[in-house]
C-alpha positions in Angstrom: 53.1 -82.1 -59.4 52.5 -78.4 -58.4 53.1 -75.7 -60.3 52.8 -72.4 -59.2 53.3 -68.9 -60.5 54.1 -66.5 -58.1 53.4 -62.5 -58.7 51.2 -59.9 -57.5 48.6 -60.2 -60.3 50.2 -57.5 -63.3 50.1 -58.1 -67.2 53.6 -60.1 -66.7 51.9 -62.6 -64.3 49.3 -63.2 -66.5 51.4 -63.9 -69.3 53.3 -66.4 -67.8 50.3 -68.3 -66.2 49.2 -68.6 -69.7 52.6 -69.8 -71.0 52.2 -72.5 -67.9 49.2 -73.8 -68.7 50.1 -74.2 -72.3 53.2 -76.2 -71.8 51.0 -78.4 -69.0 48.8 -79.2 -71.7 51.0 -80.0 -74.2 52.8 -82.9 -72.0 49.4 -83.5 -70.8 50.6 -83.5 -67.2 48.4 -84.1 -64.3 49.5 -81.0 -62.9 47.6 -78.4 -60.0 48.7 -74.9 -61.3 48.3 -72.4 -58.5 48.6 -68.5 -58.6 50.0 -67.0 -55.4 49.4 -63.3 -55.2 49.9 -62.9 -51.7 53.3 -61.0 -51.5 53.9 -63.1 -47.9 53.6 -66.3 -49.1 55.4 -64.9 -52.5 58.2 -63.7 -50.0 58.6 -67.7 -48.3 60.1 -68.6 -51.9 62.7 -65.8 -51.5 62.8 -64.5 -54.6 63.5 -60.4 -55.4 61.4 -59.7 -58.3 58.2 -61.2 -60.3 57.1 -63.0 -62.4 58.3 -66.1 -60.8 58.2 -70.0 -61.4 58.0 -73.0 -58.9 57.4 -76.7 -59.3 57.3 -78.2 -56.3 57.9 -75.7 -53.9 61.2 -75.2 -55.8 62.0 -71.4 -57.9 63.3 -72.6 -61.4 63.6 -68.9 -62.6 62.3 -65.5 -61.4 61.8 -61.7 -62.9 60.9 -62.9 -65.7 58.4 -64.0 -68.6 59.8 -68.0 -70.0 58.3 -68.9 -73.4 55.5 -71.9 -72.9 58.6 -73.8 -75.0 61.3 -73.0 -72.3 58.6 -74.2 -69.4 57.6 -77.2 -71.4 61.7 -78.1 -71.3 61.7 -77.5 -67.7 58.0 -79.4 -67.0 59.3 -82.6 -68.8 61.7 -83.3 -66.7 59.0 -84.2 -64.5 57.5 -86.7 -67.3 57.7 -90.2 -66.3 58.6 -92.2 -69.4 57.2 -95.8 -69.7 
């Protein structure tokens, strides 16, 4: 699984890169977390405004700062149960 937060590299960003890595750790996912700070690479994932979220090359919410709760909800959908 990818994760990737996209933004140019302000307070928000930060904040929600921290917020993904705690959720990540708390399913313990093997997940690569990647920050994209290049606005033309941000600008392939067609979203208006930053901080944004994608897992998998999919945007599961932009312009915003989610909780490490709300991306743990979204992240576990990607849990395989056993």
């Amino acid at each position: 699984m990818k994760v990737q937060v996209l933004g140019p590299g302000c307070a928000k960003c930060f904040a929600l890169m921290n917020h993904v890595r705690i959720a990540v750790a708390a399913l313990n996912l093997p997940a690569e977390i990647e920050k994209i700070e290049d606005i033309k690479e941000i600008m392939k994932f067609r979203i208006m405004s930053t901080p944004a979220l994608a897992v998998d090359g999919q945007v599961k919410f932009a312009g915003r700062v989610a909780s490490s709760a709300e991306i743990k909800e979204i992240l576990s959908q990607y849990v395989v149960k056993v």
